[in-house]
N, C-alpha and C positions, 0 to 999 in steps of 0.2 A: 861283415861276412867274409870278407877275403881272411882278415886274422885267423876265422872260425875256419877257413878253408884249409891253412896251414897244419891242421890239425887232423885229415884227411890223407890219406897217401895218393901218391902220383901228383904228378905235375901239370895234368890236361886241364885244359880251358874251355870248356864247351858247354851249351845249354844243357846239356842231359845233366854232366855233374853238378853244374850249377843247381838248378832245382832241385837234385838227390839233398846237397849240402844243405840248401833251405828248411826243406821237409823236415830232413831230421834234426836241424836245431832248433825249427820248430816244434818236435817232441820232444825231447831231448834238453834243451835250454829254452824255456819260453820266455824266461827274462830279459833275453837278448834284443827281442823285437818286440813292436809298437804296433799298436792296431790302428789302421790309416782307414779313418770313415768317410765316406767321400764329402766332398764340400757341397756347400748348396752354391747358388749361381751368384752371389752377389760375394763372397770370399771368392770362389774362381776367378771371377772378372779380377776382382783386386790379385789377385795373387801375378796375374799376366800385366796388371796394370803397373805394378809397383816393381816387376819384375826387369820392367821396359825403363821404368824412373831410374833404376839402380843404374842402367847402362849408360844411360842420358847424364847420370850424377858422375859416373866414369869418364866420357865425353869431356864434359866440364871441365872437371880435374886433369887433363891433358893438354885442353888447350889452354888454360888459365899458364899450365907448365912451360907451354910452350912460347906463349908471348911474352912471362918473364923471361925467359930464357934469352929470347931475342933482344928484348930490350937490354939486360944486364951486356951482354955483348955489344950492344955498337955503345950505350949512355948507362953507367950504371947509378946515376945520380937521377936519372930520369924515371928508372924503375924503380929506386924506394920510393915515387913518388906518387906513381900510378900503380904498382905492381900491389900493395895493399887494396888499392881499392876496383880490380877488377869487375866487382859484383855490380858498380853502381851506373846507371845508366848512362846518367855524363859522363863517364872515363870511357868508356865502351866505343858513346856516339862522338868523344872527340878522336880517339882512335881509327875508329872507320874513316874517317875524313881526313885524317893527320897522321902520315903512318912515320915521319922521320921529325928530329930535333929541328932540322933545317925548316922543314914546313910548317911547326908549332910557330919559330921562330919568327916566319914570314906573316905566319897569321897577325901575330898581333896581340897586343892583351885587352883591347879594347872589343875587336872581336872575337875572341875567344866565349869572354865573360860574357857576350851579349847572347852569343850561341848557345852556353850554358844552363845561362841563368832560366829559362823553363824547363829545365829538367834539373835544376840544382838551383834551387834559391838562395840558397842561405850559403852553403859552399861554393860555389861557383866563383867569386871574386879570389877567396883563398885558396881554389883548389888552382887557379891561374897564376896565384903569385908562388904559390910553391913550384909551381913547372918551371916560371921563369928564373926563378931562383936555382931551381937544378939544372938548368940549361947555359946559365952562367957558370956553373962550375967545370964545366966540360967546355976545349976550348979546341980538342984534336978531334978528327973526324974519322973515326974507326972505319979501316977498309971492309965493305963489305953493308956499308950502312945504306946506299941505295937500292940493294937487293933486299934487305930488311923492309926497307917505305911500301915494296909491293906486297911482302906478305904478311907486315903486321896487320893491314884493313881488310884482309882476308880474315885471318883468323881472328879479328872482331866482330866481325859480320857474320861468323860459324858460333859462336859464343853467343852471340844475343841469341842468332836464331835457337841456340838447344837451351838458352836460358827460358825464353817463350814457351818453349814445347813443354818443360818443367812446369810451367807456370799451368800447362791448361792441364795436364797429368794431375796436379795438385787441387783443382777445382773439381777434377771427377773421381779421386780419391777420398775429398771429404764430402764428396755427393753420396757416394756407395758404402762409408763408412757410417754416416746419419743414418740412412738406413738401414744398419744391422743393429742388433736391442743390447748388444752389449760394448757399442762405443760409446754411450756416456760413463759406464763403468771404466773404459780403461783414460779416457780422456778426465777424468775425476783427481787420475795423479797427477802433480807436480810435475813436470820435464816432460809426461808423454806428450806428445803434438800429434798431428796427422798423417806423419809420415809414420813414425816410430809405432803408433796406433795398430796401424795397418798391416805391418811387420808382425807385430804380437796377436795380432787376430790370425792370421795367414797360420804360422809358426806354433802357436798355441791354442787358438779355440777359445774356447770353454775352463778350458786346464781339466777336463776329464780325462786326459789318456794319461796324466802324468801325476799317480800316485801322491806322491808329496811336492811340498817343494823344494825341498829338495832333488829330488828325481828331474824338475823342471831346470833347475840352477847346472844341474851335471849335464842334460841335452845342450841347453846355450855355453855349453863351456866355462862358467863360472864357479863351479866346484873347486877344492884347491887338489891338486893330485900330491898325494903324499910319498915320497922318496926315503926308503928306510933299506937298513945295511945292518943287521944287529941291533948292535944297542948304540953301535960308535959312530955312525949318520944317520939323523933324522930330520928331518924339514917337510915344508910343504912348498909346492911352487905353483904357479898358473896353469890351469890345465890347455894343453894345444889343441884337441878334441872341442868338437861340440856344432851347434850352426852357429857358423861365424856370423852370417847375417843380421841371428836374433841375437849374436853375443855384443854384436855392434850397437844395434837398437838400444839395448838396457845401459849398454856403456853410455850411449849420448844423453840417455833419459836422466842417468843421475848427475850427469854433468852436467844436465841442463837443471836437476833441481837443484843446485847449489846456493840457488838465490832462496830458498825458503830456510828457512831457521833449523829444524830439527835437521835436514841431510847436512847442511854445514856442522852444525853442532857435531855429529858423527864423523864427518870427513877429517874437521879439524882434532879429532880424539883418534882418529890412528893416523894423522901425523905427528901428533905429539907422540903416539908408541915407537916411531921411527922408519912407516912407512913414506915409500914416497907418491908421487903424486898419483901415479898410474894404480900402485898398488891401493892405494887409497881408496879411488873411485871405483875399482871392483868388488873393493870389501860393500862399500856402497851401494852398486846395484844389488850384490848378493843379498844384502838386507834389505831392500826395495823388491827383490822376487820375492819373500818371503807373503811380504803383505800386497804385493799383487796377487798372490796364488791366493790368497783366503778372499781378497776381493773377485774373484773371477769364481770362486765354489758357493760366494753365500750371494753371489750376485748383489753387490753392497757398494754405493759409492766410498770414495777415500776420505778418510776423517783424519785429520790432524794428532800426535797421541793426546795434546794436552785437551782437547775437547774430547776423545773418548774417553778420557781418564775422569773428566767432570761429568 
């Protein structure tokens, strides 16, 4: 609306023109807009629910950021060693208790691995010898590394807890997505999961308000925009437009289906044409909206091609 606005004379910012400018590109251009029917209550709840995840998944990502950061500062041999595996409980729970090299050190490897090993069974002996083994690599004591010991077990103790809070998010996300009649349609594809599900229900529906799909692929920003000058430049590029939200969803969807046979099959056939990785997997989802949109109109679980073709 603001581009449509440009189009309009004067420069004022006020509700009267704002709604004149609506109005009339709602007569005037009706292509432009989208008819928003309201949600029933179990999309609403999710949409608030997963709205709140996003923020929590943002959280995350900050402090994940922020205790490598720490660690690569005072040990940087310490954090290739824990800094990979933040997600897992025992890196977490030895963190909270052990916030400096000195203390790892003190601890011990005998008690370490005894403290571990119920929440790491299998890893827990290696995940001790790899520590002490980066802790022998380092032998100078970075100034500034006792101010570290006090807030590295802070910010591991912030990170479980918004990991926890994901955790019950995620239980009442696939409570409320059961219960809508078309999550075993979108959970039928390859890569969609619970979260991404949830996303595409929120964002899409039904796929009634969007013509084709193409129509759907140009909203998520997956369309390619095409860049022409005569006849002497022509290309097409990524479009920057779109909901990033749901352009992220389909992005992770196909990269999550990479493990099944036809998405690779395809992914590996426009890298052979000389795309690269990124460009690859959006050619990817682009062809995975395709055949979600027919699944979402004929209300059809996902079939494989080589079993619809038989």
């Amino acid at each position: 609306m603001r581009r449509i606005a440009d189009l309009y004379p004067g420069e004022a910012k006020t509700d009267a023109r704002d709604a004149a400018i609506i109005a009339d590109a709602a007569r005037t251009m009706p292509h432009t807009l989208r008819d928003l029917a309201p949600d029933d209550e179990t999309v609403a709840e999710l949409n608030m629910i997963v709205g709140f995840d996003d923020d929590l998944a943002g959280e995350v990502t900050r402090v994940k950021n922020r205790l490598r950061g720490l660690l690569t500062q005072i040990h940087p041999s310490l954090e290739r060693v824990l800094g990979p595996r933040l997600d897992h409980p025992a890196v977490l729970f030895l963190l909270e208790r052990y916030g400096s090299p000195a203390q790892l050190r003190k601890a011990g490897r005998r008690r370490l691995i005894s403290m571990l090993r119920p929440k790491a069974p299998r890893m827990a002996q290696r995940l001790v010898e790899d520590i002490f083994d980066a802790l022998n690599e380092q032998t100078v004591v970075v100034p500034g590394t006792e101010a570290a010991a006090l807030i590295i077990p802070s910010l591991a103790h912030s990170l479980v807890s918004v990991l926890d809070q994901r955790k019950l998010l995620a239980a009442r996300i696939e409570e409320l997505l059961e219960a809508h009649p078309l999550s075993q349609v979108l959970t039928s594809m390859p890569g969609i999961g619970v979260r991404t599900a949830a996303r595409i229900l929120i964002d899409v529906g039904d796929g009634s308000s969007f013509a084709t799909a193409g129509h759907l692929a140009a909203y998520a920003g997956l369309a390619p925009a095409t860049r022409r000058s005569g006849t002497s430049i022509r290309s097409e590029h990524p479009s920057r437009r779109g909901n990033r939200q749901l352009k992220r969803a389909f992005y992770l969807a196909a990269f999550a289906s990479l493990s099944q046979p036809d998405s690779r099959a395809y992914y590996d056939k426009k890298r052979r044409e000389g795309k690269h990785h990124v460009a690859a997997l959006v050619c990817l989802a682009r062809r995975r909206i395709d055949v979600l949109f027919a699944m979402l109109r004929d209300g059809t679980f996902y079939q494989p091609p080589a079993a619809a073709t038989a």
